[in-house]
C-alpha positions in Angstrom: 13.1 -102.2 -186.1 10.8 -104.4 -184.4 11.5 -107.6 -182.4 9.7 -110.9 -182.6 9.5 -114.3 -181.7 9.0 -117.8 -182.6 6.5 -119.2 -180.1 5.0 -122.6 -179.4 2.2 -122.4 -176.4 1.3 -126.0 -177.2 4.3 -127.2 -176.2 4.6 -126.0 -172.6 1.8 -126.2 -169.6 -0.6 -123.5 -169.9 0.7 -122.4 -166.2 3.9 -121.3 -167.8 2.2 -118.8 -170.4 1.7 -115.7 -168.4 5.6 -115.9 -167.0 6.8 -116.0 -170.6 4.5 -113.4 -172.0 5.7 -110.9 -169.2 9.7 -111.9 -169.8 8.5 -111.1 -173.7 7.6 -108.1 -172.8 10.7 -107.2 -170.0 13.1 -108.5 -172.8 11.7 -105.9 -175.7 10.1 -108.3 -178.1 7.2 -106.7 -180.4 5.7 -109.7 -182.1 4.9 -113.2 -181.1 4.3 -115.7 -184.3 2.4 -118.7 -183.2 -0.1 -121.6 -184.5 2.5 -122.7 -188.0 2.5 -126.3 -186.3 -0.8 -126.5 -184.8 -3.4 -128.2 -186.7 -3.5 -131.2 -184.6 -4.4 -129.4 -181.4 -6.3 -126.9 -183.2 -8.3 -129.8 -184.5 -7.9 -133.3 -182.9 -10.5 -135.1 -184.8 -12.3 -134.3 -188.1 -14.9 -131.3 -187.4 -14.0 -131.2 -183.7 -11.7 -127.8 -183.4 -10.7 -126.8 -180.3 -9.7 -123.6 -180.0 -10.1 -122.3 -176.4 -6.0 -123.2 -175.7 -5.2 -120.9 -178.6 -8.1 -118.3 -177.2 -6.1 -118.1 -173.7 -2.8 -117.9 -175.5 -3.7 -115.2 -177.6 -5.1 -113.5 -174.8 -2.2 -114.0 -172.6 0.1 -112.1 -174.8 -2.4 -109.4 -176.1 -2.2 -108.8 -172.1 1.3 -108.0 -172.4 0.7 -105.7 -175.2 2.5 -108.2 -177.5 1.2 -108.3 -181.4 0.7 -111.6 -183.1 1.7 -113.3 -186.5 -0.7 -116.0 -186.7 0.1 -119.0 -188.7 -2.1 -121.3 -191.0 -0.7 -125.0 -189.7 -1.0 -126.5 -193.3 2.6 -127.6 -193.4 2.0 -130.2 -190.6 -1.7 -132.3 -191.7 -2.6 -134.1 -188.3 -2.6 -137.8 -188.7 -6.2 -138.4 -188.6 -6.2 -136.6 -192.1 -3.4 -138.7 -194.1 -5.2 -141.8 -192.4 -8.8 -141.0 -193.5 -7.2 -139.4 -197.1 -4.1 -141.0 -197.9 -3.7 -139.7 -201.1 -2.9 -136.0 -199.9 0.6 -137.8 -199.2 3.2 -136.8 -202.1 4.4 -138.7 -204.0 8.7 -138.5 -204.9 10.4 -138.6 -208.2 11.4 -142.7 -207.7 7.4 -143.0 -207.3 7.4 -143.6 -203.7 4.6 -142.4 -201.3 6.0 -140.2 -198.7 4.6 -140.9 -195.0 3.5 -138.9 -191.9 5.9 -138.8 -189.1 7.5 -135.3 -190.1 6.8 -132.0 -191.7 5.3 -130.6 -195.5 3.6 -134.3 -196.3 1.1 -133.3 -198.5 0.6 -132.6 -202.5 -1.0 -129.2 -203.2 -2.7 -130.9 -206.2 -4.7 -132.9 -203.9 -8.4 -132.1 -203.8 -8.9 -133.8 -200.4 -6.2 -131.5 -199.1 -7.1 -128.4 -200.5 -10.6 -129.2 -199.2 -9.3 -129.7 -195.8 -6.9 -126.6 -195.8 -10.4 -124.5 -197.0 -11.8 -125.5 -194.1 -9.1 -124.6 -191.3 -8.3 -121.6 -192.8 -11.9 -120.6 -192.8 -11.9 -121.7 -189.0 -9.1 -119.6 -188.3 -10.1 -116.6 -190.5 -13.9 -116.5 -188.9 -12.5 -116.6 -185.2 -9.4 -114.5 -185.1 -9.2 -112.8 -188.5 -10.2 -109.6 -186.4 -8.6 -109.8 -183.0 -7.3 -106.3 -182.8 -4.0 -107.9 -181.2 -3.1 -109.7 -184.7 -0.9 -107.8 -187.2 -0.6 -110.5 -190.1 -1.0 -114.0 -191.0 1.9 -116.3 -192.4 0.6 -118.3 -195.1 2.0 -122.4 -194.3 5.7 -122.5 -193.6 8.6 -122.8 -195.7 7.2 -123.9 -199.1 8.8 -126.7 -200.9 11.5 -127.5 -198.3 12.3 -131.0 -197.3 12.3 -131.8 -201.2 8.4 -131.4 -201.3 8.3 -128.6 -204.4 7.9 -131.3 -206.6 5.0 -134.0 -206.5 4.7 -136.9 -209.2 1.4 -138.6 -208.0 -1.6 -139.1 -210.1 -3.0 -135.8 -209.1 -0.3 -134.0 -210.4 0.2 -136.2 -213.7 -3.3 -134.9 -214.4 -3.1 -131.4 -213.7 0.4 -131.2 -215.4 -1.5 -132.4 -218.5 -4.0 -129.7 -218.4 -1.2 -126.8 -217.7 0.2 -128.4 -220.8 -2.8 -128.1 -222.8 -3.3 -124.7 -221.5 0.1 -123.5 -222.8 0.4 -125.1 -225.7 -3.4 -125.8 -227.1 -2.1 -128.3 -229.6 -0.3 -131.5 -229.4 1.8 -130.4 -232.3 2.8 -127.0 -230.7 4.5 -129.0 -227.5 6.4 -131.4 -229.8 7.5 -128.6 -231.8 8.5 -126.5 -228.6 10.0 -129.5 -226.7 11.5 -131.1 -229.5 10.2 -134.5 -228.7 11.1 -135.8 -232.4 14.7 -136.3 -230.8 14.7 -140.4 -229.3 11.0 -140.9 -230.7 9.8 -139.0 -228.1 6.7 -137.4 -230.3 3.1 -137.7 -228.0 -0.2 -138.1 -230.1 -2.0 -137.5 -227.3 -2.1 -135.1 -224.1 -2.7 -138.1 -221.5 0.4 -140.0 -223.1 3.0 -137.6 -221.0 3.7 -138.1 -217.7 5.5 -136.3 -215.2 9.4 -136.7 -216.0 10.6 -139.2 -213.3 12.4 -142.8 -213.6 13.7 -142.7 -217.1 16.0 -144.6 -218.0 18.8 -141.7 -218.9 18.4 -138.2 -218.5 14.7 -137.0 -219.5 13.9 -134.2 -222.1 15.0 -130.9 -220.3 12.1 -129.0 -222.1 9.8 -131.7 -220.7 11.3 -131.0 -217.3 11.6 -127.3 -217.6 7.5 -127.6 -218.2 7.8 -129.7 -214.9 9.2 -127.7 -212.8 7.4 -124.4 -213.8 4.2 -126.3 -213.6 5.0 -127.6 -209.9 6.0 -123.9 -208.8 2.9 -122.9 -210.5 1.0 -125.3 -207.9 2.7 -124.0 -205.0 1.7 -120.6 -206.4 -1.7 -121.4 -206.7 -1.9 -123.6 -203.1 -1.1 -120.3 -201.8 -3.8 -118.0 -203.4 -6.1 -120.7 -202.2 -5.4 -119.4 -198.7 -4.9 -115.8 -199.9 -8.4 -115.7 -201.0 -10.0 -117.3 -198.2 -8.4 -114.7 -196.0 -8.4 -111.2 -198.2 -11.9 -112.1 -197.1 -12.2 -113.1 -193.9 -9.2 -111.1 -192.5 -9.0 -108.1 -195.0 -7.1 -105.7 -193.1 -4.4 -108.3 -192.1 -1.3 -108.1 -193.8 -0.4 -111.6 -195.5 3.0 -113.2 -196.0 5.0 -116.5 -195.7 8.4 -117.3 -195.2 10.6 -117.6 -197.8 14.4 -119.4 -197.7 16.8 -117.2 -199.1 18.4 -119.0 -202.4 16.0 -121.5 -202.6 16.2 -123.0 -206.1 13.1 -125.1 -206.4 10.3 -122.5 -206.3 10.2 -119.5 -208.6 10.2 -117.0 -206.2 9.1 -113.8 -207.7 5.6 -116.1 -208.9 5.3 -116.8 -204.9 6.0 -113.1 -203.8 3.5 -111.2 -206.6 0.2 -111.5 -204.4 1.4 -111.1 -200.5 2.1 -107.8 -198.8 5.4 -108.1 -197.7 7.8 -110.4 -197.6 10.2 -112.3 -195.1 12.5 -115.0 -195.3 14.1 -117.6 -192.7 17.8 -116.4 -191.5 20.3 -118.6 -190.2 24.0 -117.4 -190.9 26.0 -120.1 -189.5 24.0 -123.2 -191.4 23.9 -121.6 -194.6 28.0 -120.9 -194.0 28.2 -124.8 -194.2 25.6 -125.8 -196.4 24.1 -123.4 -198.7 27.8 -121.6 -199.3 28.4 -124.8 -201.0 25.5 -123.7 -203.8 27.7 -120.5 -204.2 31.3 -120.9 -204.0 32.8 -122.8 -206.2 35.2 -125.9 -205.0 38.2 -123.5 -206.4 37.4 -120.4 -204.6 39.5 -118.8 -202.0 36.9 -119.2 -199.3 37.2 -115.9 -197.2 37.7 -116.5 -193.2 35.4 -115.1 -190.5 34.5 -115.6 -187.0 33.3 -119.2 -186.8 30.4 -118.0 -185.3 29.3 -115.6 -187.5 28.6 -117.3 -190.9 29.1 -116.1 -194.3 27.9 -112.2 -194.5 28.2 -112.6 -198.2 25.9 -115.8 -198.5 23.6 -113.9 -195.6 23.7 -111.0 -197.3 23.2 -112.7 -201.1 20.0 -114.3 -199.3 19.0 -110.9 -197.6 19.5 -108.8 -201.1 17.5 -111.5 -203.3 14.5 -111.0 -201.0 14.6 -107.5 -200.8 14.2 -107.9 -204.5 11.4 -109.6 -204.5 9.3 -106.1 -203.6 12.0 -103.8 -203.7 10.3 -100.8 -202.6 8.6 -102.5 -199.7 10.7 -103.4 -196.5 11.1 -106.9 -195.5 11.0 -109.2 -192.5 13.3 -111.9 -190.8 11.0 -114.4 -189.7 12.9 -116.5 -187.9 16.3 -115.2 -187.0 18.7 -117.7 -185.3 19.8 -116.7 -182.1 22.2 -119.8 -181.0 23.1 -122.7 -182.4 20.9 -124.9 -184.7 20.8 -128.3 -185.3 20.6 -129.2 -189.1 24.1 -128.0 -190.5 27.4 -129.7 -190.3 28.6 -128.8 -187.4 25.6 -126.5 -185.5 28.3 -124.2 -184.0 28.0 -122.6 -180.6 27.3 -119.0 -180.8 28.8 -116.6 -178.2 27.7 -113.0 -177.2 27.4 -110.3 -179.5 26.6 -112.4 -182.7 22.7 -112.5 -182.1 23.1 -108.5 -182.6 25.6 -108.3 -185.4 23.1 -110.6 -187.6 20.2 -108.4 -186.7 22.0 -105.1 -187.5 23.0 -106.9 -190.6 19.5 -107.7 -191.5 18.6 -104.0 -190.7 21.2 -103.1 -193.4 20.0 -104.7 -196.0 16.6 -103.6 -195.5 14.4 -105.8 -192.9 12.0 -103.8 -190.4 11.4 -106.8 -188.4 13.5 -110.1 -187.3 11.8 -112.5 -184.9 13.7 -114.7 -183.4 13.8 -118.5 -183.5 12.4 -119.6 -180.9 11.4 -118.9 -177.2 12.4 -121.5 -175.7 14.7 -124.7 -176.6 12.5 -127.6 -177.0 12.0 -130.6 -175.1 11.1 -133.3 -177.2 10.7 -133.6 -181.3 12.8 -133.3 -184.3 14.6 -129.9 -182.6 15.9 -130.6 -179.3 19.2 -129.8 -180.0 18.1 -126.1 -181.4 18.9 -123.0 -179.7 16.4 -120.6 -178.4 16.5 -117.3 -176.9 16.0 -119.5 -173.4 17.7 -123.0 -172.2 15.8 -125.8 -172.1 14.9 -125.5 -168.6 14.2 -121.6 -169.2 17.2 -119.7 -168.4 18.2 -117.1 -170.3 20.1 -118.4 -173.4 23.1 -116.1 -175.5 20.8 -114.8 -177.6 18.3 -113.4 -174.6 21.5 -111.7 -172.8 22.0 -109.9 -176.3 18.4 -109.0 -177.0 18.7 -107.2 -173.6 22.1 -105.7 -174.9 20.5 -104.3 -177.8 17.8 -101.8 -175.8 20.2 -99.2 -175.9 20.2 -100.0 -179.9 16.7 -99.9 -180.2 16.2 -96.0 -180.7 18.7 -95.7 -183.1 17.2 -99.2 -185.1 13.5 -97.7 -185.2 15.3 -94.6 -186.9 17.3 -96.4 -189.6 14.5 -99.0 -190.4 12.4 -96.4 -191.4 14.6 -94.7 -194.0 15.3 -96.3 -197.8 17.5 -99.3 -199.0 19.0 -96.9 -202.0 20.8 -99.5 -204.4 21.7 -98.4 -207.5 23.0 -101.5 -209.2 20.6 -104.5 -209.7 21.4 -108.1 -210.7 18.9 -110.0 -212.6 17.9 -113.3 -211.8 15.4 -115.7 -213.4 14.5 -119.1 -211.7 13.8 -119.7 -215.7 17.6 -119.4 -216.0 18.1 -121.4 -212.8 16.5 -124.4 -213.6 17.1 -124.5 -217.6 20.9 -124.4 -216.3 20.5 -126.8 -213.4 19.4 -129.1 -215.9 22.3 -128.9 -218.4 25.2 -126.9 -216.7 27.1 -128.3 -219.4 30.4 -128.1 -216.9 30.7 -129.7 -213.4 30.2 -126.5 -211.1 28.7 -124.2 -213.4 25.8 -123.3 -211.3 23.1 -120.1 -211.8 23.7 -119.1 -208.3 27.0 -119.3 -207.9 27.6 -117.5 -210.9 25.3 -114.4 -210.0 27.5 -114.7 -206.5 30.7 -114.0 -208.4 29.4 -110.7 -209.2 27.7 -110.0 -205.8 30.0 -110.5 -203.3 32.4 -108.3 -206.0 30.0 -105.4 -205.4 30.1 -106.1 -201.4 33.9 -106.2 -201.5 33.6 -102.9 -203.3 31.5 -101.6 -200.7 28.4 -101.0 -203.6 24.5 -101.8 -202.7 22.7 -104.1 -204.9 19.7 -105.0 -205.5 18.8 -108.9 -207.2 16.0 -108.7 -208.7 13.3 -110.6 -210.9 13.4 -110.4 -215.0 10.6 -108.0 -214.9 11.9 -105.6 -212.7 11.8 -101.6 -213.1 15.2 -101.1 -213.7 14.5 -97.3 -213.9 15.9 -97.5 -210.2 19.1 -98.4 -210.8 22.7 -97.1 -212.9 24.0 -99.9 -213.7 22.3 -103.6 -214.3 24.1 -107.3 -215.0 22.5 -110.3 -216.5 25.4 -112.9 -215.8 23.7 -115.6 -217.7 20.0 -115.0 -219.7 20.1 -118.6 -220.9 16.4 -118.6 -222.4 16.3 -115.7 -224.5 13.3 -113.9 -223.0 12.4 -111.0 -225.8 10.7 -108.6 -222.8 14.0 -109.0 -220.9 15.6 -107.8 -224.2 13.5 -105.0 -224.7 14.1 -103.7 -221.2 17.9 -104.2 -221.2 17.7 -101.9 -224.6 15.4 -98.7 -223.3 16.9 -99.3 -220.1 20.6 -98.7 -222.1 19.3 -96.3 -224.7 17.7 -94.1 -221.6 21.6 -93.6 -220.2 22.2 -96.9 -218.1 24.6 -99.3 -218.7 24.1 -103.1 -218.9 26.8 -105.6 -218.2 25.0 -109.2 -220.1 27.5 -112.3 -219.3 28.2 -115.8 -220.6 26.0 -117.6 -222.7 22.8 -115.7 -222.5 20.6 -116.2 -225.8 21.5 -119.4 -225.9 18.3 -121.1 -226.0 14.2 -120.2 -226.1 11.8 -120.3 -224.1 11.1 -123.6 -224.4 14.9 -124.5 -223.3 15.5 -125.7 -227.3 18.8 -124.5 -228.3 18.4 -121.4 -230.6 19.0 -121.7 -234.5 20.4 -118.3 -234.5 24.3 -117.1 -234.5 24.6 -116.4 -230.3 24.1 -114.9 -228.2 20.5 -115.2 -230.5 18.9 -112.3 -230.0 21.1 -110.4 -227.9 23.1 -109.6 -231.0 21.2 -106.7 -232.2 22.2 -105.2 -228.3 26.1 -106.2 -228.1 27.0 -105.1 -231.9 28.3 -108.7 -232.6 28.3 -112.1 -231.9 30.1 -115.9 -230.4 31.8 -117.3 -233.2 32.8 -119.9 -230.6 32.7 -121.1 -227.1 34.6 -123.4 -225.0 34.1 -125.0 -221.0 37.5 -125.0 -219.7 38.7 -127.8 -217.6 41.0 -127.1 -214.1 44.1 -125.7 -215.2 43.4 -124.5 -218.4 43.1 -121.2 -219.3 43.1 -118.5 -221.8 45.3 -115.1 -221.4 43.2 -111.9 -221.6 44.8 -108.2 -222.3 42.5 -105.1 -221.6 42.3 -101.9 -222.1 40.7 -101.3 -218.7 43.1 -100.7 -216.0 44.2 -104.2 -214.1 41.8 -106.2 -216.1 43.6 -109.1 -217.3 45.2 -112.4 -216.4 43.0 -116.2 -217.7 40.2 -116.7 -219.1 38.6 -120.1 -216.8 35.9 -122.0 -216.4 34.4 -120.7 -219.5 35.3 -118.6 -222.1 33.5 -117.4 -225.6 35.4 -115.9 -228.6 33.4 -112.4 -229.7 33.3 -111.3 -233.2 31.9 -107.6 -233.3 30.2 -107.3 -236.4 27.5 -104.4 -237.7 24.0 -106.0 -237.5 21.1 -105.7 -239.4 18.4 -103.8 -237.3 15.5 -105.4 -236.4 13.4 -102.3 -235.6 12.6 -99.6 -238.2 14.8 -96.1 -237.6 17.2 -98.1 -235.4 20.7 -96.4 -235.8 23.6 -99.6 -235.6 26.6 -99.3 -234.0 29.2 -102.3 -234.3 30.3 -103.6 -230.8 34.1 -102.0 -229.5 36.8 -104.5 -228.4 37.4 -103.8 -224.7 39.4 -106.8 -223.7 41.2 -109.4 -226.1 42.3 -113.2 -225.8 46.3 -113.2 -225.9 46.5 -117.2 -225.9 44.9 -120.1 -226.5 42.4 -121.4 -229.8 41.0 -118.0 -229.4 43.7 -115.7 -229.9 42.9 -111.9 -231.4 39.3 -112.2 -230.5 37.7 -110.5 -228.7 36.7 -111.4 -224.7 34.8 -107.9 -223.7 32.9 -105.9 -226.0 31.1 -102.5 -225.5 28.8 -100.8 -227.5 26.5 -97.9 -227.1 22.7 -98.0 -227.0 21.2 -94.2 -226.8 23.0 -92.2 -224.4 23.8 -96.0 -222.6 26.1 -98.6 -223.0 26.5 -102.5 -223.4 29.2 -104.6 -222.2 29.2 -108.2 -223.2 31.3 -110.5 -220.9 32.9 -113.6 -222.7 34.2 -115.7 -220.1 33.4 -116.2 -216.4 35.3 -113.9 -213.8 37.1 -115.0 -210.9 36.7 -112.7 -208.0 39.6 -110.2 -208.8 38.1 -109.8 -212.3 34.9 -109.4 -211.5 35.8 -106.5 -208.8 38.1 -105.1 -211.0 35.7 -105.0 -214.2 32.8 -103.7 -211.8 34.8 -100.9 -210.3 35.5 -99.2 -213.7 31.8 -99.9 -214.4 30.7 -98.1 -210.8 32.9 -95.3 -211.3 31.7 -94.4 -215.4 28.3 -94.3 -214.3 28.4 -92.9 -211.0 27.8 -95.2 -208.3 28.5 -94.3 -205.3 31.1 -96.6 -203.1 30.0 -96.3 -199.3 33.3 -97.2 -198.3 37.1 -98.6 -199.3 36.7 -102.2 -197.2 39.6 -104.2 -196.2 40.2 -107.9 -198.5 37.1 -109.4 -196.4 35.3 -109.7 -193.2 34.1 -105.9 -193.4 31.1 -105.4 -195.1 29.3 -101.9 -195.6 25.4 -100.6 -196.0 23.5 -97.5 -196.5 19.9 -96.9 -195.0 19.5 -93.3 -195.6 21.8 -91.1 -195.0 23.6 -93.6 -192.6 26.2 -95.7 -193.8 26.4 -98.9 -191.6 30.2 -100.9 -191.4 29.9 -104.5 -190.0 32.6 -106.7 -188.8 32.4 -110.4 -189.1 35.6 -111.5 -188.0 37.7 -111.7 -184.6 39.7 -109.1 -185.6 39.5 -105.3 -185.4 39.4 -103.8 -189.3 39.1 -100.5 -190.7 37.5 -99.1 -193.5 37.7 -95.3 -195.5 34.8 -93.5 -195.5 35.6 -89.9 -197.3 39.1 -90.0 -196.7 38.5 -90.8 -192.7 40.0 -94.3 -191.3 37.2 -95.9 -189.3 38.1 -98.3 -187.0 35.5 -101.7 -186.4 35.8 -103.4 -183.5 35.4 -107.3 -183.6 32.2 -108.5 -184.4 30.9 -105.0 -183.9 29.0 -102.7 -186.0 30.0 -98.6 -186.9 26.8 -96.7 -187.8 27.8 -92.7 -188.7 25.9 -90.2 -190.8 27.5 -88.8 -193.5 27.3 -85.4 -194.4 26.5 -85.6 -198.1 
């Protein structure tokens, strides 16, 4: 496990430099990331750079045998650039230029800006892309946060029109695909569509699906821009950028494809208050943990989806809060001993690295009231006191970040999905996320690894694999969800998958489309459930049962008529029933076997004793291993290895059974032990 930190030089008086290097060094920090935020003292004016500040920093911690993470500043254009080219500003969805003055102001569409970012890369590529003391670039900073995924200027108008043309070659193909006959929406012409923004009502959600997979696309491609330029210039340098856990906006697994490794931005106690609200569901018992320690289910969602990104690679935390912040709710204090527990938990779930956000509390800006491993006035902060607590950890960390992540469940998650849903949930609540967290934190409280991975995953790694929702019925998804069966895994698909193409039209086909072949049957019917309403269920797996909420489908299992010459049919096999209710006698859980496999098709969305019930029995037929028996909450367990790791995020001690041994866990403390098989 290697220590790092977020540091600014420009912000404090070059005298300063060599006294924080040194205390870098005393402390046990590995890695210094500099430069994200630096264009406009990298380069004042137009053409005039000035690097000798950044030389002398550089230096000064190379001195101190410190390795660096350099960043590309092209989240922060100076202002002498959105002056001279205004039209690199975005441009929001109410058709408003956005101005300088903050952070991520530019369109990656724009031709003066990707000029400009050509040449500052190239700068910084030429004069440090082979300074022995750098181990990697980050690639911008934080892509499409601040609501800046999504551009609607002229630029992007224009290039949305060609991506169209692109996919679709003929006028008539999008009109077919979008169904744009609905409201007399038909185009004659590719420069008659327009980005979808200030309509009158809701725009068409194929047009916007288009939208949104063309604006990640851009991001996608703003980033190879820079890849290029430095696979070149800096070819031995490791390339990455920092991702933001459940980030919705951006498909992810697009961004991840071309860099080397990936890390994402951790901050436990603000995602506790903001992003847990993405998860949990207004309804849900919320589980209580030390108010300092934030969610570890949210933390850990965030940790497992990027460790699906490249699941055989490890990943990194690049920036790791280490006191309070200043964005959330409340920006809770943070006491000792919680700066460790979140970077044992990040070493858990598979990170080799967490740098730490930041050095030194800043004086002035947008962050003043954000902690830092120092005080403002440079005194050691909570987080410093436990970096220097965790040198006796450090022997045992390098040890366990060098051995596997072993899950062998995955969950499957496409931003697809994500958006297609977003944009018609149908029911108030019903969010992509938050469904796939039903079933994660289910697998945590079960003490299970998982992996979430990307549609196109090899899912040859794994026992068992659930698709909560495959909205747009993807055929290559199908096909691997069959040989992945028919090879001996089982596949848990959930509520209404199939339910629309590609192209987010519904499907003409009986659902779940054409998922039926897989599951033996089919919905006759499906209802969204209001509060308070819901349908009994009876099962024939031990302690499945009580309602049906939120959503429920009524499944018919019915032979099918194979699509695939030589396919032997089997009709799907009523595991759970409805009792109550409009769909009384059919059934809510189906199985079916595929090869040596089997299929289970879900119809109706779990709460949280459902789902841990359901993925129990599903665990034990297939032979995943549970690392421990975990209290309700507030104990969560990981494997790296043959170490099996117990974390405890609340204020009281907990115990959990590991082979038939009680292990006690101390408060906000961490159990590692090595098992003997």
């Amino acid at each position: 496990m290697k220590f790092g930190v977020c540091y600014y030089p420009e912000h404090w008086p070059q005298a300063r430099w060599a006294t924080d290097a040194k205390m870098m060094r005393e402390a046990g920090i590995d890695i210094v990331r500099i430069g994200e935020f630096a264009w406009a003292k990298m380069e004042p004016e137009e053409g005039e750079f000035t690097w000798e500040w950044l030389d002398t920093a550089i230096e000064t911690l190379a001195g101190e045998n410190l390795q660096i993470v350099l960043g590309t500043p092209t989240a922060t254009p100076p202002v002498w650039l959105c002056k001279a080219y205004p039209d690199i500003l975005p441009v929001d969805s109410q058709g408003r230029r956005r101005h300088f003055g903050s952070r991520r102001h530019y369109c990656a569409n724009s031709p003066a800006y990707q000029t400009h970012t050509r040449r500052i890369v190239t700068a910084m590529g030429k004069r440090y892309g082979q300074h022995p003391a750098l181990v990697g670039w980050q690639i911008d900073n934080e892509f499409g946060c601040h609501d800046t995924a999504r551009c609607y200027c002229n630029y992007c108008a224009a290039d949305f029109r060609k991506w169209l043309e692109n996919k679709y070659v003929m006028i008539d193909a999008l009109n077919e695909a979008w169904g744009t006959i609905f409201w007399s929406q038909t185009y004659s012409h590719w420069d008659e569509i327009d980005p979808p923004y200030l309509t009158v009502t809701e725009p068409n959600a194929s047009h916007v699906l288009d939208f949104y997979r063309f604006s990640s696309d851009s991001v996608v491609a703003y980033q190879r821009l820079q890849i290029d330029l430095l696979r070149e210039l800096s070819p031995d340098k490791p390339l990455t950028t920092n991702f933001m856990g459940n980030f919705p906006d951006l498909n992810y697994h697009d961004l991840a494809r071309p860099l080397d490794f990936i890390t994402w931005d951790s901050y436990p106690t603000g995602y506790a208050e903001v992003q847990a609200q993405m998860l949990y569901s207004p309804t849900d018992h919320r589980p209580t943990f030390a108010y300092d320690a934030g969610d570890p289910y949210v933390t850990g969602f965030c940790h497992d989806l990027t460790r699906g990104l490249k699941p055989d690679k490890p990943f990194w935390i690049m920036e790791q809060q280490c006191g309070n912040i200043n964005w959330s709710h409340y920006n809770t204090g943070v006491r000792p001993g919680t700066t460790r527990l979140w970077t044992w938990h990040a070493l858990a779930s598979g990170a080799e690295a967490a740098v730490y956000f930041s050095w030194r509390s800043t004086l002035f800006g947008q962050e003043q009231h954000h902690g830092a491993l120092l005080h403002h006035d440079a005194s050691p902060a909570v987080g410093y006191e436990d970096l220097q607590a965790m040198k006796a950890d450090r022997a045992l960390m390098a040890e366990l970040s060098a051995l596997p992540v072993k899950a062998h469940v995955a969950i499957i998650g496409d931003y697809n999905d994500l958006w297609a849903i977003q944009l018609q949930p149908h029911r108030l609540n019903f969010g992509y996320h938050r469904h796939l967290f039903v079933f994660y934190r289910a697998l945590q409280r079960l003490g299970i690894s998982v992996s979430i991975v990307g549609p196109d995953a090899d899912l040859s790694l794994y026992k068992l694999v659930i698709a909560p929702t495959v909205f747009l019925s993807d055929e290559r998804l199908i096909a691997s969800l069959t040989a992945f069966a028919e090879r001996g895994g089982d596949v848990l698909i959930g509520v209404r998958s199939g339910f629309k193409t590609l192209s987010n039209r519904v499907t003409d086909q009986p659902l779940p489309g054409p998922f039926r072949e897989l599951i033996g049957g089919m919905v006759a019917d499906w209802h969204s459930l209001p509060p308070g309403v819901g349908y009994d269920i009876q099962s024939t797996i031990p302690g499945l049962g009580g309602q049906a909420t939120v959503w429920a489908e009524a499944l018919l299992p019915t032979p099918i008529t194979p699509q695939r010459e030589g396919t032997i049919m089997t009709t799907g096999v009523r595991v759970a029933h409805y009792t109550s209710g409009p769909f009384a006698s059919y059934a809510a859980l189906m199985e079916k076997r595929a090869g040596i496999g089997r299929v289970f098709y879900l119809g109706w969305y779990p709460d949280d004793d459902q789902a841990e019930t359901l993925l129990a029995y599903l665990a034990h037929q297939v032979g995943v291993p549970r690392l421990a028996e975990l209290p309700a909450s507030g104990l969560i367990a990981a494997a790296r290895g043959p170490y099996t790791l117990l974390l405890n995020f609340t204020d009281e001690p907990l115990t959990a059974t590991v082979d038939g041994q009680l292990i006690p866990v101390g408060p906000r403390d961490v159990r590692i032990f090595k098992r003997l098989t």
